[in-house]
N, C-alpha and C positions, 0 to 999 in steps of 0.2 A: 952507292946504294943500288940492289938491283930492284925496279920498277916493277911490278904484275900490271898496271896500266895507267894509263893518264888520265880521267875521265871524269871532270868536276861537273855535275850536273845540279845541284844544289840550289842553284836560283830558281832553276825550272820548277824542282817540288819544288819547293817555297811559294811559286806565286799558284801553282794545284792545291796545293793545300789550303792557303786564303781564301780561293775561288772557293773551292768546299766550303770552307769556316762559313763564309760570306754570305753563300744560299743555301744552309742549315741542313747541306745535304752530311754520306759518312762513308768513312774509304775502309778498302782494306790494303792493309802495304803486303806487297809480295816482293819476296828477291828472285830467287829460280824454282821455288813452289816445293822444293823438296820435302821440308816442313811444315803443309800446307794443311797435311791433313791433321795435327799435333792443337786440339783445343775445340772448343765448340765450331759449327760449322754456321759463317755467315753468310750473310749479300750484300755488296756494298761496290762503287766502284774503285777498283783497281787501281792503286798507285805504284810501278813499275820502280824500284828501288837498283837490281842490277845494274844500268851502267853506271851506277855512282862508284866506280871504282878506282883504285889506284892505292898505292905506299907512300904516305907521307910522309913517314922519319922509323927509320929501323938503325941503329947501331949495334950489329952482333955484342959488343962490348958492355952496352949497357942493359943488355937481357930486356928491350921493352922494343914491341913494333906497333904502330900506329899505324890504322889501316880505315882507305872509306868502305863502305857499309858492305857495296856490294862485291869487294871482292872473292874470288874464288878460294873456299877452302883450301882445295888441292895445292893448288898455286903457291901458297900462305905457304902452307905446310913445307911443299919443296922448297922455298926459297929459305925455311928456318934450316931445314935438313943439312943442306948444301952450305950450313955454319954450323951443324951437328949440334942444334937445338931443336925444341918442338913446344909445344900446347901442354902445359903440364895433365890437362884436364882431360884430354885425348878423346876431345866432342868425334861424334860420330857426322854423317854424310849425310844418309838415306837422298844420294841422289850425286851425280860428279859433278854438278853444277852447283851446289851448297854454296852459300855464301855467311858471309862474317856476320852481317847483321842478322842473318836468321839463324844462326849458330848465337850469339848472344841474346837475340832474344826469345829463343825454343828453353835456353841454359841448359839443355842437354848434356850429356856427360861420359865418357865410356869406366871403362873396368879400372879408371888408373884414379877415379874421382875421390874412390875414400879414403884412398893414402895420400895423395898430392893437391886435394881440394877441387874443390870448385869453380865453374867458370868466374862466378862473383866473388873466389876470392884470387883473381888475376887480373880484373879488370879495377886499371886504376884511372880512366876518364873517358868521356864520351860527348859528340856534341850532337844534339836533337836538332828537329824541326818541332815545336810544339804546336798546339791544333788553331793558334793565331796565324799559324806559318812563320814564326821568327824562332830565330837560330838562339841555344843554348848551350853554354857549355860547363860542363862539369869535370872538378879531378883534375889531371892535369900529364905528363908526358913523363915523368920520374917516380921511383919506388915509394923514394921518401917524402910523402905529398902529402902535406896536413892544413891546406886551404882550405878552410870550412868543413861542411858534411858528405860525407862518401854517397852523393846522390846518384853518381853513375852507375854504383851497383842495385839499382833501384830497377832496371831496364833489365836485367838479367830476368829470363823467363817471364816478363811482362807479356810477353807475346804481342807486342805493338799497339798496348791500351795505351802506351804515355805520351806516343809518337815518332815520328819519323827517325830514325837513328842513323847518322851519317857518318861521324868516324869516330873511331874506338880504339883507347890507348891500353896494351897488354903486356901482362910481364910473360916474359919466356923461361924456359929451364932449359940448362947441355941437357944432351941425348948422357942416357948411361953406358958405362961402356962392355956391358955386356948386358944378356935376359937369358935364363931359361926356365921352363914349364914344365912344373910335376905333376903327375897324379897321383891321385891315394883313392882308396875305396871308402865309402862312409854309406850305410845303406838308406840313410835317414836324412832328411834338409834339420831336423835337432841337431843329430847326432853331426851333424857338419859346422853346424850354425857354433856348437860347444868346439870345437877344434878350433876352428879359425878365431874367433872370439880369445881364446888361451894361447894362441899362435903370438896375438898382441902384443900381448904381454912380454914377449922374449926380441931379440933386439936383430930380427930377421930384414932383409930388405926388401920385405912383400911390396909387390906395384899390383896385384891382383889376384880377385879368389871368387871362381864360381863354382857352383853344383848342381848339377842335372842328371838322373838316372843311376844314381847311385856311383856318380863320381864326381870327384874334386878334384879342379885343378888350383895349381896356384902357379903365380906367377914370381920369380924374383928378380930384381932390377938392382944395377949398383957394379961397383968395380969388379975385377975376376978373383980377384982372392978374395972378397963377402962372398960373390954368389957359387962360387967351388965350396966354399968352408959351409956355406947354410945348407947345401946340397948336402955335402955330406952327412950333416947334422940333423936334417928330415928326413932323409932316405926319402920314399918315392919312388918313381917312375919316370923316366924324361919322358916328354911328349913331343910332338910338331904343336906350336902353339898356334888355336883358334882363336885367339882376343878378338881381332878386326871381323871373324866371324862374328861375334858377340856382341860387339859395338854396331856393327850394320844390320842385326838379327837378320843374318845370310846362313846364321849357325842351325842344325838341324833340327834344334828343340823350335826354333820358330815357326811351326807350321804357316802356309800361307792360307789366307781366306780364313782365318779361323780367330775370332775374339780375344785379343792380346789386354792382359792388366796388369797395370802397375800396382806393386805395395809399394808404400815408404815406410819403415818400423825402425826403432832404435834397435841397432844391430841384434843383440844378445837377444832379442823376443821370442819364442816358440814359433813353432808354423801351428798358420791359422786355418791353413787349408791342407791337409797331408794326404787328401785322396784326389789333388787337382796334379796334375804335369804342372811343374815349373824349375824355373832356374832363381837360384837365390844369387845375387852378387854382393857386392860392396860389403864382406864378414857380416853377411842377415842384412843389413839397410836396405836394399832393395831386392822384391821378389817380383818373379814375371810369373803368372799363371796363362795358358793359354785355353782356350775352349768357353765352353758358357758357364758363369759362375753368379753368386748370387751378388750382386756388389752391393746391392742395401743391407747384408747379413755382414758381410767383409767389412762393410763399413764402421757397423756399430762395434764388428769387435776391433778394429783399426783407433777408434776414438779415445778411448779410456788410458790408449797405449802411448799417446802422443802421434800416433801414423794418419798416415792419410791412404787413400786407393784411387787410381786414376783409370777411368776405361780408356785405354791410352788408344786404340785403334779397334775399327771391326766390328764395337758392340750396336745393340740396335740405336736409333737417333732420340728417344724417347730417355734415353740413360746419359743423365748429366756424367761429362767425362770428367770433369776436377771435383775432389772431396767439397763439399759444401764448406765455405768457411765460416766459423762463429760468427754472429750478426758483431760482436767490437770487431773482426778484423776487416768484415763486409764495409764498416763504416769508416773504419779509417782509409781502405785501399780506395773507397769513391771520394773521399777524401784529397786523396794523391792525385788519382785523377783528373777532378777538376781542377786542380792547380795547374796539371800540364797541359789538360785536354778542357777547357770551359766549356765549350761547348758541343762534348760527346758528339766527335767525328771519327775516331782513331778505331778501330777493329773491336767494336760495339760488338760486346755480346761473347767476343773469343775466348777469354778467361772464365767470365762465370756468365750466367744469360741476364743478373742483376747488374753487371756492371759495364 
């Protein structure tokens, strides 16, 4: 098994954590701060998570790695590669220091999320620090794991309200053996949303599809006689493909300094905004609008649809960045909560400012 590092520090948080619990003070867990600024902004002291690092059981064979908290994305990544496997979910960076646990608990996602799922449906165990400071663990280190309740994917985009998250059991996927990148023109985020959306329908090996500026790309993934035969059967355009632009928003549509928001809409929904710049991804599930938009207007029409709108970065500090969640979901997530967290010490306030 190859090693990214050795570095069990677990005792140490554990008895930081207690000392908190103990004088009613409230932390924030940081790994490498990459997705720091992803959620309401706190104050809190600092519980340093990074050197909890190291691989504690990887067998390429049985497609699952088990990793502590803080190890290095990058690292992660290269050591799947170099078994010509990867992250079915193809989490993004925003930063080369990224680590596991802040990639599991951001649950961020790139361009590969709505055809190959999500991080929470990769994650089959995880073991906490809860806000007593004692160790929990959930799930377990195999596919076929049906010990109780699937609590571990409860931590997925928590963003460190439930607690300290030290290592985390993931299933993997082989690398496909080829990709390539079309574009097509569509002059409309409808008129796109309606193509890909029917694209579905037909038995293509799409890993990806964004639109910006009056183009569409798509992505296809899978062996060379699927991805020759889809090719020829969409016609298109080949491109250099920008995905990891896309995932790192390094891509052009992302202006810097300027008000970034997230849609989440069930794919097939119209655009709700047709005179904002944005990039639609996931066939319509997520849209990014960049600039200043009204998100209380976005909001209410986001509601009725099943969506949510997130000010994901940028906007001013007065504007709640997560959709308000209905007061049943408010009560049951403090709910959860206090189960892991009794007594509200864990990144108070980062998900909602009620909870």
């Amino acid at each position: 098994m190859d090693a990214i590092a050795d570095v069990d520090i677990g005792a140490e948080l554990a008895t930081q954590v207690a000392a908190v619990a103990a004088a009613g003070g409230a932390v924030e867990i940081v790994g490498s701060g990459s997705k720091r600024f992803y959620g309401e902004p706190i104050e809190a002291l600092p519980i340093e998570v990074a050197a909890h690092s190291g691989v504690i059981d990887y067998d390429p064979a049985e497609l699952v790695i088990t990793l502590r908290a803080g190890c290095r994305l990058r690292e992660v990544e290269a050591l799947l590669a170099r078994n010509r496997q990867m992250f079915g979910f193809e989490p993004p960076y925003f930063g080369v220091d990224a680590t596991i646990g802040g990639m599991v608990a951001s649950g961020l996602a790139g361009p590969r999320r709505a055809f190959a799922g999500s991080i929470r449906d990769f994650v089959l165990g995880a073991k906490i620090l809860d806000g007593r400071g004692e160790t929990m663990q959930f799930g377990g280190r195999v596919i076929k794991n049906v010990a109780g309740f699937d609590v571990s994917r409860l931590l997925v985009g928590s963003l460190g309200t439930l607690g300290v998250i030290l290592e985390v059991s993931i299933r993997v996927i082989p690398m496909f053996e080829t990709e390539a990148t079309l574009v097509f023109r569509h002059d409309s985020a409808d008129e796109h949303i309606r193509w890909v959306n029917q694209l579905g329908s037909e038995p293509y090996p799409i890993s990806a599809s964004a639109w910006s500026g009056g183009l569409s790309h798509l992505r296809l993934s899978g062996s060379e006689q699927g991805v020759c035969h889809a090719t020829g059967q969409l016609g298109g355009d080949p491109v250099t493909p920008e995905w990891d632009a896309i995932r790192e928003q390094s891509h052009e549509f992302f202006v810097p300094d300027q008000p970034l928001t997230r849609i989440s809409l069930p794919s097939a929904c119209t655009d709700l905004s047709p005179q904002a710049p944005q990039m639609i991804e996931w066939g319509g599930a997520q849209r990014w609008l960049y600039g200043d938009v009204d998100i209380d207007s976005l909001r209410r029409q986001a509601d009725p649809l099943g969506g949510s709108v997130c000010a994901f970065r940028g906007h001013a500090s007065e504007i709640r960045v997560f959709h308000p969640p209905a007061p049943a979901l408010l009560k049951l997530q403090r709910g959860i909560k206090s189960s892991f967290d009794p007594a509200g010490i864990f990144n108070v306030g980062k998900l909602y400012p009620e909870l």
